[in-house]
C-alpha positions as a printed Julia matrix, in Angstrom:
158×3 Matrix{Float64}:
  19.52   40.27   6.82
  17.96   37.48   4.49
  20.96   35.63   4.79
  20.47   35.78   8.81
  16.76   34.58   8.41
  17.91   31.79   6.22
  20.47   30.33   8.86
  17.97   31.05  11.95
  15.22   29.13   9.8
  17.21   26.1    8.91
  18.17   26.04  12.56
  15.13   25.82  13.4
  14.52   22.7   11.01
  17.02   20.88  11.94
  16.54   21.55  15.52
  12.81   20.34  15.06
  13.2    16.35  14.2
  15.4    16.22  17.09
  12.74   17.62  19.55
   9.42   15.76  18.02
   8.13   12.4   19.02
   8.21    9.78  16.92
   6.21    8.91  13.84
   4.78    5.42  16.32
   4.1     8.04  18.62
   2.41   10.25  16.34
   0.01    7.15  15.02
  -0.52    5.91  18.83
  -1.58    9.66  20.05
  -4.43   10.96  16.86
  -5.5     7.04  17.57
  -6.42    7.83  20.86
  -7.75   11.35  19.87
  -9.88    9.93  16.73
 -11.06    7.48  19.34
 -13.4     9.83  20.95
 -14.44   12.05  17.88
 -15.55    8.42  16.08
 -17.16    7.25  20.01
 -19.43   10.24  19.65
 -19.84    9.8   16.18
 -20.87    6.13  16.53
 -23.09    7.37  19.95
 -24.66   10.12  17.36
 -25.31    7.16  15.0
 -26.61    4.39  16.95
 -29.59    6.6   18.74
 -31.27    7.01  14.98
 -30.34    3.37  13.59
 -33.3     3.64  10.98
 -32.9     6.8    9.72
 -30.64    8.6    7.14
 -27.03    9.54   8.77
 -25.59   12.48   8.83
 -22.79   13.05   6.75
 -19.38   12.28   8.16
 -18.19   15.67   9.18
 -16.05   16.82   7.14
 -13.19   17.68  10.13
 -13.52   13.76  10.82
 -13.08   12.76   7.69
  -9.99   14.43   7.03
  -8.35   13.48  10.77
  -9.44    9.97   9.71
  -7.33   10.59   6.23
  -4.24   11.9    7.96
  -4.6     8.99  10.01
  -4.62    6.36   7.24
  -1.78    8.29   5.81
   0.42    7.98   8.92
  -0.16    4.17   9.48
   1.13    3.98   5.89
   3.82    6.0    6.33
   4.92    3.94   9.81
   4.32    0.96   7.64
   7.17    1.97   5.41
   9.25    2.84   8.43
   8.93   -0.76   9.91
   9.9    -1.91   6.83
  13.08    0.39   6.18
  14.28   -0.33   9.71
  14.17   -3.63   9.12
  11.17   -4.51  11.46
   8.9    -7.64  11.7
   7.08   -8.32   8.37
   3.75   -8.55  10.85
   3.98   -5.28  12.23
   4.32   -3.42   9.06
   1.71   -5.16   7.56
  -0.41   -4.22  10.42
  -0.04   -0.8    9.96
  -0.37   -1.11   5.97
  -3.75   -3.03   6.66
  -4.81   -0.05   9.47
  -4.39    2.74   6.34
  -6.18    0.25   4.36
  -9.07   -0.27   6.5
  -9.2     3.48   7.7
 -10.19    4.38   3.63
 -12.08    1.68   3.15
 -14.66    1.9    6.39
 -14.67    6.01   5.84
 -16.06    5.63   2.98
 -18.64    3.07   3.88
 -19.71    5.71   6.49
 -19.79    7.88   4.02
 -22.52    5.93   2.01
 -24.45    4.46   4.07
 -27.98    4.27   3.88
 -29.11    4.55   7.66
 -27.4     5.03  11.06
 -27.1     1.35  11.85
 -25.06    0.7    8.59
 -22.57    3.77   9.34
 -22.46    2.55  13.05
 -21.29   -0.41  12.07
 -18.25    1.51   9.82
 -17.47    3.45  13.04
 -17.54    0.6   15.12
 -14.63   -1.19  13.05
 -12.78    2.23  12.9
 -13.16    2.32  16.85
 -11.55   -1.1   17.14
  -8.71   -0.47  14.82
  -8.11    3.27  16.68
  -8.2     1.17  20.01
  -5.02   -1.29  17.86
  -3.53    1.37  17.1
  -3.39    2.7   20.82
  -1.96   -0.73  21.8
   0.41   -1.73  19.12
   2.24    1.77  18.1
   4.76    1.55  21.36
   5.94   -1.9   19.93
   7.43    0.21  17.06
   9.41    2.18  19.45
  12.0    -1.14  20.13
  12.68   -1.18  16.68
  16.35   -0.38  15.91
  17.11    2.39  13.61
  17.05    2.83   9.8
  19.17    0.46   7.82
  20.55    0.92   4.54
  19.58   -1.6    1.8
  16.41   -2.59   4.0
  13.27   -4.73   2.34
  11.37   -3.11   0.14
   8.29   -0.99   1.13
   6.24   -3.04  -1.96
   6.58   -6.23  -0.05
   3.28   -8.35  -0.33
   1.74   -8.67   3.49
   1.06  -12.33   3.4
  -3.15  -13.03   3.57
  -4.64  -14.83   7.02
  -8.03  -15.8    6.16
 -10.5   -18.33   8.02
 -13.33  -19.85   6.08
């Protein structure tokens, strides 16, 4: 009997991959869902600009981490399929940015100051939306691709 729930199970797992979208599709759809949770957020925000936020709910927060996570984890798929240095780096700079403006909402001293955070989340969600389905051209996984530690190169205007 165990040995029949064993097979049936890693069925199942193999069976899985084969029906699931795509990790660019994964990233592209909780984009578009986060994109409503942080509107409201931001909405929430903006009416109290002087006072003390609330704190970022917790359910948010977490979304917002899985999020980050995923971008990274596309990031490293670009780069093992052999994809366009930009695009990876994109994604790499999305997980980046989701940490680093959650946790400026997480601080911040009045509503204005965390709108602001959940204003740049919004526009990198609304990215995300728009530049996930350029993933799905990419050809497959090749062996000996560049490595995941590749330096994105720095744009910056002063």
């Amino acid at each position: 009997m165990k040995r029949l729930v064993v097979l049936f199970s890693l069925a199942l797992l193999a069976a899985l991959p084969a029906s699931a979208d795509t990790l660019a599709d994964q990233v592209r759809a909780e984009a578009a869902r986060l994109l409503t949770q942080v509107t409201t957020a931001t909405n929430t925000t903006k009416a109290r600009p002087a006072a003390k936020p609330d704190q970022v709910a917790p359910a948010l927060a977490a979304d917002l981490q899985c999020f980050g996570l995923a971008a990274s984890r596309l990031s490293v798929e670009i780069d093992q399929r052999g994809g366009p240095t930009d695009l990876r780096c994109i994604f790499r700079g999305m997980a980046e940015e989701t940490d680093k403006q959650l946790a400026a909402a997480s601080v911040a001293a009045t509503g204005e100051v965390q709108a602001q955070a959940y204003a740049r989340l919004t526009h990198m969600l609304k990215d995300a939306v728009d530049i996930a389905p350029a993933v799905g051209g990419l050809p497959t996984a090749k062996v000996g691709g560049k490595s995941a530690n590749a330096q994105c190169p720095a744009a910056r205007d002063f």
